[in-house]
N, C-alpha and C positions, 0 to 999 in steps of 0.2 A: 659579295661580302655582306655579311650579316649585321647588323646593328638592334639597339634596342631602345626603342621610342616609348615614353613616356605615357600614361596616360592622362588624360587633360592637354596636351600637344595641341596645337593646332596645325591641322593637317586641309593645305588648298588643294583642293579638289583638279583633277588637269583638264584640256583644257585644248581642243585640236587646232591649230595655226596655220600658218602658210607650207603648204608644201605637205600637211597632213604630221608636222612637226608636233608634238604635246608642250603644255605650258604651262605655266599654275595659273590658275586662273581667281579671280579675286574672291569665291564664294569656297569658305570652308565649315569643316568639321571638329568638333573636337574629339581624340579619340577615345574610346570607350576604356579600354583595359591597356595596358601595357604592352605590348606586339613585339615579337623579334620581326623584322625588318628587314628584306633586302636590298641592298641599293641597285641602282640602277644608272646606264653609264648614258644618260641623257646629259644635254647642255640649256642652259635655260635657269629660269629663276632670280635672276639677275647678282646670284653671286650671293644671296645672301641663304635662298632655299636649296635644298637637295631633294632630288627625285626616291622614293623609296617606294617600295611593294607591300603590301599590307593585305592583309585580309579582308575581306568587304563586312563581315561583321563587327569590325574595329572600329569603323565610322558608322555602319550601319542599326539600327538594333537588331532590325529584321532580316541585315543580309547574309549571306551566304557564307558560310567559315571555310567551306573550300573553293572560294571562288577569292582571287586578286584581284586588287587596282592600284595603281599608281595613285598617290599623290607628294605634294613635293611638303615639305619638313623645315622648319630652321637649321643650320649647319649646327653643329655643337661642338 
């Protein structure tokens, strides 16, 4: 499912756990431009974040436009 995140968003970076599980972890981004968005049907974040798929140029300046990462999002 597709969404579309903000720019200026802040976006926590993940975040590898017990068992190789992903997490948000407390060191984020803000994102650069506007992104459509995929979600992603992880569990985590404590109920307040959502995990979604972004482009790595979105948080990065110098990253990769066709390369993803996960990071987790405020629900909206």
């Amino acid at each position: 499912m597709k969404t579309i995140v903000k720019k200026g968003s802040v976006a926590y970076l993940s975040l590898t756990g017990h068992r190789g599980f992903r997490y948000p972890s407390e060191d984020s981004e803000k994102l650069l431009f506007d992104v459509e968005a995929e979600k992603v049907s992880w569990v985590g974040g404590g109920g307040r974040l959502t995990p979604v798929k972004v482009p790595e140029s979105s948080i990065l300046a110098l990253g990769d436009s066709k390369r993803s990462v996960v990071v987790w999002v405020n629900k909206t």
